[in-house]
SEFIGU-393029 format. One record per residue (C-alpha): chain; residue in three letters; x, y, z; residue number from 1. Coordinates in Angstrom, 2 decimals. Layout:
BEGIN
   chaine   residu         X         Y         Z   num
        A      Ala         X         Y         Z   NUM
...
This chain:
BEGIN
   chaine   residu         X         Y         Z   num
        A      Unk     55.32     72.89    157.19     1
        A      Unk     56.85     74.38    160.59     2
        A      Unk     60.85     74.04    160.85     3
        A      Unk     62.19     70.85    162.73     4
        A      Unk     65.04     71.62    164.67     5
        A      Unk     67.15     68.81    165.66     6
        A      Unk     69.79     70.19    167.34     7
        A      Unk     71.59     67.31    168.95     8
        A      Unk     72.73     66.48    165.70     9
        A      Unk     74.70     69.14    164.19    10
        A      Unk     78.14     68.56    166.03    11
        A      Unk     77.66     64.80    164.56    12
        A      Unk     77.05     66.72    161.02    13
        A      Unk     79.70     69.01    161.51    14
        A      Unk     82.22     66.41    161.99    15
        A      Unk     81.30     64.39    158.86    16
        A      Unk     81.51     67.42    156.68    17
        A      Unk     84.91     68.23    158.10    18
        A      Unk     85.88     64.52    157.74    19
        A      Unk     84.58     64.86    154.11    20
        A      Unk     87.09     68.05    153.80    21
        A      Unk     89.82     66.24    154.96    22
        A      Unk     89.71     63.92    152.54    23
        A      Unk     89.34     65.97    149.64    24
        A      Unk     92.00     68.41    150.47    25
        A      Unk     94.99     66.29    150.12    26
        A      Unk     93.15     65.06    146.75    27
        A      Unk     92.85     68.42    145.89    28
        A      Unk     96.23     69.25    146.49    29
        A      Unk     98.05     66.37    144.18    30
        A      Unk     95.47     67.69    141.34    31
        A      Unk     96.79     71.33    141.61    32
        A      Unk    100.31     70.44    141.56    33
        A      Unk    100.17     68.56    138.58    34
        A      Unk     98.36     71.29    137.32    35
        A      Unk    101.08     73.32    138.17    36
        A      Unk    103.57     71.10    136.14    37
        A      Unk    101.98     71.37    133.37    38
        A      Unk     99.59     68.61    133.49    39
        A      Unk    101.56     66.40    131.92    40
        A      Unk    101.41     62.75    133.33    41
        A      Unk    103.93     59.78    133.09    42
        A      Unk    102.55     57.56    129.38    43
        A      Unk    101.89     54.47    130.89    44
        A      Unk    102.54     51.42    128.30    45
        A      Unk    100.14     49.04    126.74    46
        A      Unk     98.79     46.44    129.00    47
        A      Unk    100.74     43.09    128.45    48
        A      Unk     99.27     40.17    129.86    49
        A      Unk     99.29     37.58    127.32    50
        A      Unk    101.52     34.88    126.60    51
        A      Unk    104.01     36.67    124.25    52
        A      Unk    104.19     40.57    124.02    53
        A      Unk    102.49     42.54    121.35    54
        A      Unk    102.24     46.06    119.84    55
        A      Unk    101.19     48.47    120.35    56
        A      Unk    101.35     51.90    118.46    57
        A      Unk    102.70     54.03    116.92    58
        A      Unk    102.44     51.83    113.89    59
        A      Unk    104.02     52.30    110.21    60
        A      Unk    101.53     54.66    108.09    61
        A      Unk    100.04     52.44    105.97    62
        A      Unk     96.85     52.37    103.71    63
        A      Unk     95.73     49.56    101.27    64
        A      Unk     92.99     49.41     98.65    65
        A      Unk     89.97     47.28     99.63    66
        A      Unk     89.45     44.41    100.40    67
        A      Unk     93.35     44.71    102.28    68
        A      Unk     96.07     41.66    102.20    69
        A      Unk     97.46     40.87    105.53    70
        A      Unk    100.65     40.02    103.71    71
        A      Unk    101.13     43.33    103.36    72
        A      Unk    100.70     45.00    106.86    73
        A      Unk    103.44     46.03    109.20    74
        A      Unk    103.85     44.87    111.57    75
        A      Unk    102.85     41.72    110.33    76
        A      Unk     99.33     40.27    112.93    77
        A      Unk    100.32     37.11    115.02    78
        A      Unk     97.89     34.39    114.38    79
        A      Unk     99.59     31.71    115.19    80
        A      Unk     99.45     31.43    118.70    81
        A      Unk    102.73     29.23    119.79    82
        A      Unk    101.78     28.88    123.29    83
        A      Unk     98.32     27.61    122.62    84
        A      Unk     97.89     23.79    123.52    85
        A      Unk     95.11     21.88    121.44    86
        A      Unk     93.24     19.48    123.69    87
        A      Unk     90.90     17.77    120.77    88
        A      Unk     87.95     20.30    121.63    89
        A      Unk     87.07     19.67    118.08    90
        A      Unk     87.98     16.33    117.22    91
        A      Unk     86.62     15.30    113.97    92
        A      Unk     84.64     18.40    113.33    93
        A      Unk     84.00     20.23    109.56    94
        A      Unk     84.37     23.84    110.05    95
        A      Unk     83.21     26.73    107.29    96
        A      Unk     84.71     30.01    108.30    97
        A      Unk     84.16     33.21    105.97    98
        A      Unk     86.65     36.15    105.55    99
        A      Unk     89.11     33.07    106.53   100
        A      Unk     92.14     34.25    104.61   101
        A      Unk     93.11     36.34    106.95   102
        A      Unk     92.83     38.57    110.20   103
        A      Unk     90.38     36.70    112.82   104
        A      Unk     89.26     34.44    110.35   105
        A      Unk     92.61     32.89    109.45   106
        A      Unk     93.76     32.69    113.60   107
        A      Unk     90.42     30.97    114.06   108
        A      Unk     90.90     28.23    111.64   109
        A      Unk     94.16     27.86    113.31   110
        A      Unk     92.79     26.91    116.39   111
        A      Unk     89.99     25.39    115.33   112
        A      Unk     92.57     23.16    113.06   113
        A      Unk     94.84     22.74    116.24   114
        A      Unk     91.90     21.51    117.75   115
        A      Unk     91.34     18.63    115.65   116
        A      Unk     88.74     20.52    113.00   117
        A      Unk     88.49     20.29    109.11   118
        A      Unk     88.48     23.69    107.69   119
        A      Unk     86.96     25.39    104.69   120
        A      Unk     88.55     28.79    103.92   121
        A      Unk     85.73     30.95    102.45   122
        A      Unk     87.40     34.20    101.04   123
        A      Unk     86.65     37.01     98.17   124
        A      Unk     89.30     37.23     96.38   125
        A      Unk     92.66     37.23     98.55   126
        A      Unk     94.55     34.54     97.06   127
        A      Unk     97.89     34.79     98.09   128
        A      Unk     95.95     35.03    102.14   129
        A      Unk     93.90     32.39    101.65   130
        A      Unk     97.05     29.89    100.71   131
        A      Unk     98.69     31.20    103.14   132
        A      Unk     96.14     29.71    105.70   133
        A      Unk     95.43     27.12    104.00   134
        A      Unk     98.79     25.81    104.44   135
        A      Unk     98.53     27.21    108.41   136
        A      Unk     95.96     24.58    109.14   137
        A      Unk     97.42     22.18    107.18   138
        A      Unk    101.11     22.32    109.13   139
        A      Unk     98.52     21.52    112.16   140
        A      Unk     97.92     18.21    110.17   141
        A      Unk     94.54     19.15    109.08   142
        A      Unk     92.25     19.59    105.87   143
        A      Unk     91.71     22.70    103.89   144
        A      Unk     89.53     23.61    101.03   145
        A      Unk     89.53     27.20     99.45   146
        A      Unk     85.60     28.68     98.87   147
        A      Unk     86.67     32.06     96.94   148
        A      Unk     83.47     33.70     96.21   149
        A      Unk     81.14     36.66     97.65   150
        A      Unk     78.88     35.67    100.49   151
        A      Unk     75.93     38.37     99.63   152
        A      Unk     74.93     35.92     96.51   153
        A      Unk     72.87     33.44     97.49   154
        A      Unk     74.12     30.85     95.12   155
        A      Unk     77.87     30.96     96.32   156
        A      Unk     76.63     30.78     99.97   157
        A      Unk     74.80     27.36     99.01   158
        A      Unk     77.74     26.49     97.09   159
        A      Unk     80.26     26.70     99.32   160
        A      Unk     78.00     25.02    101.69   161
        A      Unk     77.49     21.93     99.51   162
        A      Unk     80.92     21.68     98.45   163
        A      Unk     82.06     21.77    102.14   164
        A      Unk     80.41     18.46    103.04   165
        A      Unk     80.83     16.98     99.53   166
        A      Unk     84.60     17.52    100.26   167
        A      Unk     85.43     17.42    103.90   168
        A      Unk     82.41     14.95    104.83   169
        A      Unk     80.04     16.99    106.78   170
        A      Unk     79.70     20.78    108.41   171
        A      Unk     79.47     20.82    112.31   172
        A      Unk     80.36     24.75    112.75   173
        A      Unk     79.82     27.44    110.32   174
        A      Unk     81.77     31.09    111.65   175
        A      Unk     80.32     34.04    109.93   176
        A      Unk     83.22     36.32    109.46   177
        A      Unk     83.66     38.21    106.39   178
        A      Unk     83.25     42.31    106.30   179
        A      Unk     83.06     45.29    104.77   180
        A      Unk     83.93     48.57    106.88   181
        A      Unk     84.29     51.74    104.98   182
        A      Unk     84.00     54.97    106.93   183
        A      Unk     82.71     58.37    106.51   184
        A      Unk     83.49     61.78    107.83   185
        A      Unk     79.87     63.56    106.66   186
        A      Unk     76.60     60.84    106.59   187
        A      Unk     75.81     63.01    103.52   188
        A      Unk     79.15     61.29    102.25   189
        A      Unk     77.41     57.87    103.08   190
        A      Unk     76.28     56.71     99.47   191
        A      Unk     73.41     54.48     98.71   192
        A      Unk     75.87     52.11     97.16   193
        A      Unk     77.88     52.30    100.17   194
        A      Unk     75.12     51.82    102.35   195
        A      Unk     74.41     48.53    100.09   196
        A      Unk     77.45     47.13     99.93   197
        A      Unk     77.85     47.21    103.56   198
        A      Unk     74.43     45.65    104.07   199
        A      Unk     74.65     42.75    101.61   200
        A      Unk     77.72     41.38    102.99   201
        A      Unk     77.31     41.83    106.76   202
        A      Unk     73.64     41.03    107.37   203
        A      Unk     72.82     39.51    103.63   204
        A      Unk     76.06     37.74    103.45   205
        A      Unk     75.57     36.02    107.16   206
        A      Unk     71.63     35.32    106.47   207
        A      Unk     72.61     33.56    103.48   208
        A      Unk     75.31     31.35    105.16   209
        A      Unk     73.37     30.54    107.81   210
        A      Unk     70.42     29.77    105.98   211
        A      Unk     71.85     27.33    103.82   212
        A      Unk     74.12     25.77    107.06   213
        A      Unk     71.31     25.01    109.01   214
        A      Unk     69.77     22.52    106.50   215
        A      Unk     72.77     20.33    107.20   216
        A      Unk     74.47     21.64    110.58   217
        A      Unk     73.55     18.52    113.10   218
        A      Unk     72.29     18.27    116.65   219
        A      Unk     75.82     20.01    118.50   220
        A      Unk     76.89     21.82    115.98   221
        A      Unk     77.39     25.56    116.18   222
        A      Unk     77.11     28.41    114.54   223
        A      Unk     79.51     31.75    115.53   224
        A      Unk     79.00     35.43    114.31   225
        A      Unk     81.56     37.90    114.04   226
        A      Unk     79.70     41.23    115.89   227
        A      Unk     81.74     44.57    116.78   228
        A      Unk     81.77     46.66    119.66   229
        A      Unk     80.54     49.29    117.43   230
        A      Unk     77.72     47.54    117.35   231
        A      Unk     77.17     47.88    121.23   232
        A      Unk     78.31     51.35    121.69   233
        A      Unk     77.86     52.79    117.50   234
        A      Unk     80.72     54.77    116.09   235
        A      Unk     80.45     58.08    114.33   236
        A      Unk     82.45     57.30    111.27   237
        A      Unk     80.87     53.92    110.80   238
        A      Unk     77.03     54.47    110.44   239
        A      Unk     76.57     51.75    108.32   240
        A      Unk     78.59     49.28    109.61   241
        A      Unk     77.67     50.32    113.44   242
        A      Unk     74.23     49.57    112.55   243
        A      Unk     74.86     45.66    110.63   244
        A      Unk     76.74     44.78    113.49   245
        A      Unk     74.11     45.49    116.20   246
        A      Unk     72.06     44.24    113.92   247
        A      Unk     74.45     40.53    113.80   248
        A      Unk     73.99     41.07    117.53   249
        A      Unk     70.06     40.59    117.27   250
        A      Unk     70.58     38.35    114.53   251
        A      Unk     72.21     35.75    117.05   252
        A      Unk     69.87     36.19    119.59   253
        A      Unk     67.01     35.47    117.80   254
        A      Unk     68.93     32.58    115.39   255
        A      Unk     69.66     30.48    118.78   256
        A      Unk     66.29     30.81    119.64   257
        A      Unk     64.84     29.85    116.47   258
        A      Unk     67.54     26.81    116.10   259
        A      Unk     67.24     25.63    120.14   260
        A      Unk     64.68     22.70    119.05   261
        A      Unk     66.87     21.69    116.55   262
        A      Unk     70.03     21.51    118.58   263
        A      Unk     72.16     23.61    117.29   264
        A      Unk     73.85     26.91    119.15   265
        A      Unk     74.35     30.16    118.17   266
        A      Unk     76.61     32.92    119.59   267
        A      Unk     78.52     35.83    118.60   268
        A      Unk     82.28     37.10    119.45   269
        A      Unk     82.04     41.06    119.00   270
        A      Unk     85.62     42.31    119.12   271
        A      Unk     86.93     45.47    119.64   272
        A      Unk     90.26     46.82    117.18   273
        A      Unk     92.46     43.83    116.05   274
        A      Unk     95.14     44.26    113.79   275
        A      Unk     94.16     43.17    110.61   276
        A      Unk     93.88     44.23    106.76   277
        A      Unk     90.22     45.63    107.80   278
        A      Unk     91.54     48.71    109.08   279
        A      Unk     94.38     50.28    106.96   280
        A      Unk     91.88     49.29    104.16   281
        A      Unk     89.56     51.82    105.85   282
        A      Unk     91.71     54.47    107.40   283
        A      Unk     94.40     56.37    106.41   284
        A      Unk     98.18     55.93    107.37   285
        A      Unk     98.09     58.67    110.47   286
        A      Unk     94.76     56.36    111.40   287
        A      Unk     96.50     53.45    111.23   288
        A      Unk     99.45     54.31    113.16   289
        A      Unk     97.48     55.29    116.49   290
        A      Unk     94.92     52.22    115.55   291
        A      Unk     93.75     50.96    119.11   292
        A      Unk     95.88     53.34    121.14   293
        A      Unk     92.44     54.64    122.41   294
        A      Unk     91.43     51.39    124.45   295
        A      Unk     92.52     50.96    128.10   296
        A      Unk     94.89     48.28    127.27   297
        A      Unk     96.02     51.47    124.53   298
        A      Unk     96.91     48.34    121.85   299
        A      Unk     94.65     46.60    119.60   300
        A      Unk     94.16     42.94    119.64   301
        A      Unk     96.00     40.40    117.80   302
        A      Unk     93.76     38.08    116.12   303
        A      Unk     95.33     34.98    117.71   304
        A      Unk     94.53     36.97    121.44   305
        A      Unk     90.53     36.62    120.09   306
        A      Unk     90.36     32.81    118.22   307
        A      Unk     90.07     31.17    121.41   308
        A      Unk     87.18     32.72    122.13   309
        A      Unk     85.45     31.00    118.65   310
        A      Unk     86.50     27.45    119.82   311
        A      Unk     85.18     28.10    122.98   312
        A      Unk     81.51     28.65    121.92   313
        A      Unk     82.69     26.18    118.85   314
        A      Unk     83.02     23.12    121.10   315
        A      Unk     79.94     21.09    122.43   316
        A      Unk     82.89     20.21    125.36   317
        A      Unk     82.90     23.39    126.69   318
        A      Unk     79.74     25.68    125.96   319
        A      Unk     76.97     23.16    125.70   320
        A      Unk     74.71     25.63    127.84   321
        A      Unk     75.39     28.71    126.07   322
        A      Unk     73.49     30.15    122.97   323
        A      Unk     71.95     33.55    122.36   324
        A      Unk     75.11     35.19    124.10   325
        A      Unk     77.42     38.14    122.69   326
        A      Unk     80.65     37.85    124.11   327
        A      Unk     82.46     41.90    123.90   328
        A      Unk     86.83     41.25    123.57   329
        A      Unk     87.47     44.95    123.92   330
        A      Unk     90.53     45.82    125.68   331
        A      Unk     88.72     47.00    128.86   332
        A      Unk     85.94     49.08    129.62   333
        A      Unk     86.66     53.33    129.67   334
        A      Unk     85.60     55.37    132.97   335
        A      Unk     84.29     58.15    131.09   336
């Protein structure tokens, strides 16, 4: 193909290259003397812009053995959220939340109880947690019940079900909470009855809830998953569990499809880090100590920062129209 000269252009080109110079130079510049220093840039502080301040790390070293007692962790996770205003969003509603006694679960039947919502506390074995907020949603002039038991057997998960409405009159939201996170440096290190355990309580454990909810969940009730942002973007150390919380993620999607006829929602919260006894029940104390310092907010949640989002998709008053959805509460998205 012959050459096209187009001559009457180049001055026009020339100037846009030089314009494109003249911006990068002084860009250039700043780059090379901080180079020059040493590279080191000004630590910015965690992004505060919540209603009271929280923390951010360097934390205490801390580890725990598993399944973790908030009790125990320093500094101790705000749940409570002071400055939050019920409004009766959940007026007269029955609410079953697993993995209640504590971290997200425990902040969420605080709000939900704030709210104006009967609460069973579905737990393993945490007891001191479990009274603990028990007596949280009672001081908000509400019901309790304590479910201790393992949601990956069937039977309890129809137990606690039954008992729920024989008690508290009814079930109108069921929150699917409870976890198992254990991570691994080598996926040779990843056991079969790791790979199990973590299975049977975050997909078994929230099929078996579900499934026996459903049977007596009515038209406008709700039903909320606990997912992870590992399960949008995976995590290295966290095979197993990276891959049951994508897997919640579909599990939602095709759950509030299934239930649509019948009325009833479904939607899933997937945090990122939040302070609770999850983590130093995983990690070690140097892990700990830096836990969420990575995110651009460089803190990790406080549980009571990502409750509201449950009453939200909770409350027929203010997400009638939404089912199927996965709502990320990450601290901010990373640039690369």
């Amino acid at each position: 193909m012959p050459d096209v000269e187009t001559p009457q252009f180049e001055p026009a080109a020339d100037r846009a290259a030089q314009a494109e110079r003249d911006i990068q130079a002084p860009l250039d510049a700043k780059e090379q003397r901080s180079f020059q220093d040493g590279g080191q840039k000004q630590e910015k502080p965690a992004m505060q812009a919540g209603a009271r301040p929280y923390p951010a790390p360097p934390f205490p070293e801390q580890h725990q053995a598993k399944p973790g007692v908030e009790a125990r962790l320093d500094p101790a996770p705000m749940y409570d959220a002071p400055f939050y205003k019920g409004s009766g969003k959940l007026e007269g509603k029955v609410a079953l939340i697993t993995g209640a006694d504590s971290g997200i679960g425990r902040a969420v039947a605080v709000l939900f109880a704030r709210e104006g919502a009967d609460v069973a506390i579905a737990y393993l074995d945490e007891e001191l947690d479990a009274a603990e907020t028990r007596a949280a949603v009672e001081r908000e002039g509400r019901r309790a019940i304590l479910l201790p038991g393992d949601v990956a057997d069937p039977a309890y998960a129809r137990a606690a079900v039954e008992r729920t409405v024989a008690e508290l009159g009814k079930l109108d939201v069921l929150v699917n909470n409870a976890a198992f996170q254990e991570h691994v440096l080598d996926f040779e290190d990843l056991t079969v009855e790791h790979f199990d355990r973590t299975l049977k309580t975050n997909l078994y454990g929230y099929f078996h809830m579900a499934q026996a909810a459903v049977k007596v969940i009515p038209p406008g009730g709700a039903i909320i998953n606990t997912g992870s942002v590992t399960g949008l973007l995976g995590n290295k150390d966290l095979l197993d569990y990276s891959l049951t919380k994508g897997g919640i993620h579909a599990f939602t999607r095709s759950l509030a499809t299934h239930l649509v006829d019948k009325g009833v929602r479904v939607n899933a919260v997937a945090p990122g880090p939040v302070w609770t006894p999850l983590n130093p029940a995983d990690k070690l104390g140097p892990q700990v100590a830096q836990f969420g310092g990575k995110t651009p907010m460089k803190r990790p949640a406080q549980p009571e920062e990502i409750a509201p989002a449950y009453v939200f998709l909770a409350s027929p008053q203010t997400s009638s129209y939404i089912t199927g959805e996965v709502l990320p509460i990450i601290g901010g998205y990373s640039g690369g």
